[in-house]
N, C-alpha and C positions, 0 to 999 in steps of 0.2 A: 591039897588046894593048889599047889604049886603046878603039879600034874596036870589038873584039868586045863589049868591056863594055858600049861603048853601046848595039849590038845587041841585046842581053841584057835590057839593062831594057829599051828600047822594048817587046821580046816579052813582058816580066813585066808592063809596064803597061798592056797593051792584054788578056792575060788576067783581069786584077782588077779591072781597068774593066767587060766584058764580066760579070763575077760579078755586081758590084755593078747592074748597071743590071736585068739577069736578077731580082734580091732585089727591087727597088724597083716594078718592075712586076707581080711576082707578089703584091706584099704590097697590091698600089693593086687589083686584081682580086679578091684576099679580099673587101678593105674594100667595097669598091662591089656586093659577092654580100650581103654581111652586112646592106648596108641598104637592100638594092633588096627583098631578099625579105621582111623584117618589114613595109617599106610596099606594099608589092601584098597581103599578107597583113590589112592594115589596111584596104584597101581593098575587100577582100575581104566584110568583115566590115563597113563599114559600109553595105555596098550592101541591104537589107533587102528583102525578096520582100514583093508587098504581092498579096492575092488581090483580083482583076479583079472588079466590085459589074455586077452584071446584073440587069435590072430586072423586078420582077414583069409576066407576061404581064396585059397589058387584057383580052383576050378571055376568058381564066382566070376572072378577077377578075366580069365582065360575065354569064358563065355562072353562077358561083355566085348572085348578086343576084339572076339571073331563076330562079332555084329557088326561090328567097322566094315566087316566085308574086306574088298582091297582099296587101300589107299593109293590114288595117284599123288606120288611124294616129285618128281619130276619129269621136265617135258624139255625138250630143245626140236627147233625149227629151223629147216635145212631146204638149199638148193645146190641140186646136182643137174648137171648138162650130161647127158650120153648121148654119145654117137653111136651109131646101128648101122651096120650095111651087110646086103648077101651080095654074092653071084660080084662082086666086083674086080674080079681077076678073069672071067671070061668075056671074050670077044671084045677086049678093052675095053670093059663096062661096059658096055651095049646091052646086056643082059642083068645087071646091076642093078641096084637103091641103097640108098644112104639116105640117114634120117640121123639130124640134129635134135633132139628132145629137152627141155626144160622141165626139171622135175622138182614140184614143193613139196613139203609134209612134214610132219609134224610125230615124232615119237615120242609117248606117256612111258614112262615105270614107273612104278611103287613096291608094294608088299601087299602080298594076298595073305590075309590074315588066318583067314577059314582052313591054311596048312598049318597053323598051331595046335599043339595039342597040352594034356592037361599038364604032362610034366615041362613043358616048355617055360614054366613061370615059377618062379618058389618062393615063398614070403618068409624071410629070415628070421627077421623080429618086426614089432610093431614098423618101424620106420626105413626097411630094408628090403627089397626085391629083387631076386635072379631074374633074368629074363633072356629068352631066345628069342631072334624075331627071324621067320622066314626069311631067303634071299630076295633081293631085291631082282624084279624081273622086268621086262617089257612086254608090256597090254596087248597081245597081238590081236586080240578081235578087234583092235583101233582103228582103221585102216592107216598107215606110214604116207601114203599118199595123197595128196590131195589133187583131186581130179577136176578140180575147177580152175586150179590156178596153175596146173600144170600143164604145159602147151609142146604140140609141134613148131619146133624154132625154124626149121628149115627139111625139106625133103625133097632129091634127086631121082628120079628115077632112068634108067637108058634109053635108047633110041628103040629097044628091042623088046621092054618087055613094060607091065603097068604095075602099081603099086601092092603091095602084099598086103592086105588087114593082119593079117598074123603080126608082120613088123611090127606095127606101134606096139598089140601087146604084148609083146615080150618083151620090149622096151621098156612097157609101164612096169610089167611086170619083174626086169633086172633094175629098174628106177627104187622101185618101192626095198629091195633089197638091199644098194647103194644106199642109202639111205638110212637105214635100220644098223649096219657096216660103221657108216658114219659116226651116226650116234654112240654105237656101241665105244667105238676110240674117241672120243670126247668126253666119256666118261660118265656118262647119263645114269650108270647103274650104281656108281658110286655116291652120286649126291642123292640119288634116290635112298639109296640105305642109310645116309646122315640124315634126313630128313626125315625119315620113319622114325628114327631114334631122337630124333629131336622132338618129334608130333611124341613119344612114347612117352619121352621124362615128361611135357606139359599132364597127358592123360593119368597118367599113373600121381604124379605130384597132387592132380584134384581128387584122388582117391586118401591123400594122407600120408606119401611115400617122401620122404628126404632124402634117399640114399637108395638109385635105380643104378643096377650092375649089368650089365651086358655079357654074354656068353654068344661064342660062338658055332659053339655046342649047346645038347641038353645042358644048361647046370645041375651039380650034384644037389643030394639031397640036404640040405643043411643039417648043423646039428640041435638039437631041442630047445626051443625056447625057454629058457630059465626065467623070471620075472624077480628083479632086483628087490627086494627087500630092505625099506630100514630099519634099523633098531627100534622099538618099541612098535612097529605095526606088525599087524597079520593080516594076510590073507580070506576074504569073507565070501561065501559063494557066493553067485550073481543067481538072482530069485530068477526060475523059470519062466 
């Protein structure tokens, strides 16, 4: 009799052990669903999509500028007086002229844009630009002179002989050079080049550029644009 009772619990205590242990693992499988999923969920959520920064095309950018054509970046306006005379050492001038000339005009430089080419410009990073800019030069299809305000001041000629047409022009013609001479040592080609770079940073700035570099060469070719990353974002492709 005593037997069987002990049989009896053994069987009762090996089914309520099994109950228990059944409770204690289902309840450990809740608990670990409840907080596996709020932190994946967290994580989820702090992972932030950041859109991938691609960098304005040079070429693009290279094309527009040589549509500018050339810029007239500076001008100065000038009078030179030349004297002209031939034959004035024979028969004590008697065969002789002299001519007084008054010469105005007006010399242009800038930068001809359409001598850029594609390596002439390099985009760094988003907010950064290499740039070459052609030399600054003088417009010579301008004409240097101007021929309306330019006058015969005075002209002599000898007892012996009549005025030469030739004279004047080549007067006009050493005027118009004088001139061009001039400007050149005034320094006409220098403010022209500040001024092209000045007209550049305004142009390039309404593209989106903070940071315009100058070369006076090609610039080299930079090195690859990395795009800064912060912690918890990535990267997301930009939809075609």
């Amino acid at each position: 009799m005593l037997r069987k009772a002990a049989y009896l619990f053994l069987i009762l205590f090996f089914v309520l052990s099994s109950i228990l242990v059944y409770t204690v693992i289902s309840g450990v499988n809740k608990a670990d669903k409840a907080v596996v999923q709020p932190i994946g969920e967290l994580v989820r959520q702090l992972i932030v999509p950041v859109t991938p920064v691609i960098l304005p095309n040079a070429t693009t950018i290279v094309r527009q500028i040589s549509d500018l054509s050339r810029l007239e970046t500076a001008s100065i306006e000038l009078e030179k007086v030349i004297t002209a005379e031939r034959n004035s050492d024979l028969w004590w001038g008697a065969l002789g002229e002299t001519m007084v000339f008054v010469a105005h005009g007006k010399v242009v430089a800038g930068v001809d844009f359409a001598q850029m080419s594609d390596d002439d410009l390099r985009v760094a990073d988003p907010e950064t630009v290499w740039i070459h800019l052609p030399q600054a030069i003088l417009f010579d299809d301008l004409p240097a002179l101007d021929n309306e305000k330019s006058f015969v001041a005075d002209r002599d000629t000898g007892l012996l002989t009549r005025a030469d047409p030739e004279l004047e022009t080549n007067v006009r013609r050493n005027a118009e050079e004088a001139i061009k001479e001039e400007a050149l040592s005034s320094g006409v080609l220098e403010r022209a080049d500040m001024n092209a770079r000045q007209y550049m940073l305004e142009f390039l700035g309404s593209l989106g550029f903070t940071n315009v570099e100058f070369y006076d060469e090609t610039p080299p070719v930079p090195p690859a644009f990395e795009q800064p990353i912060p912690k918890g974002f990535v990267v997301t492709p930009v939809a075609p």
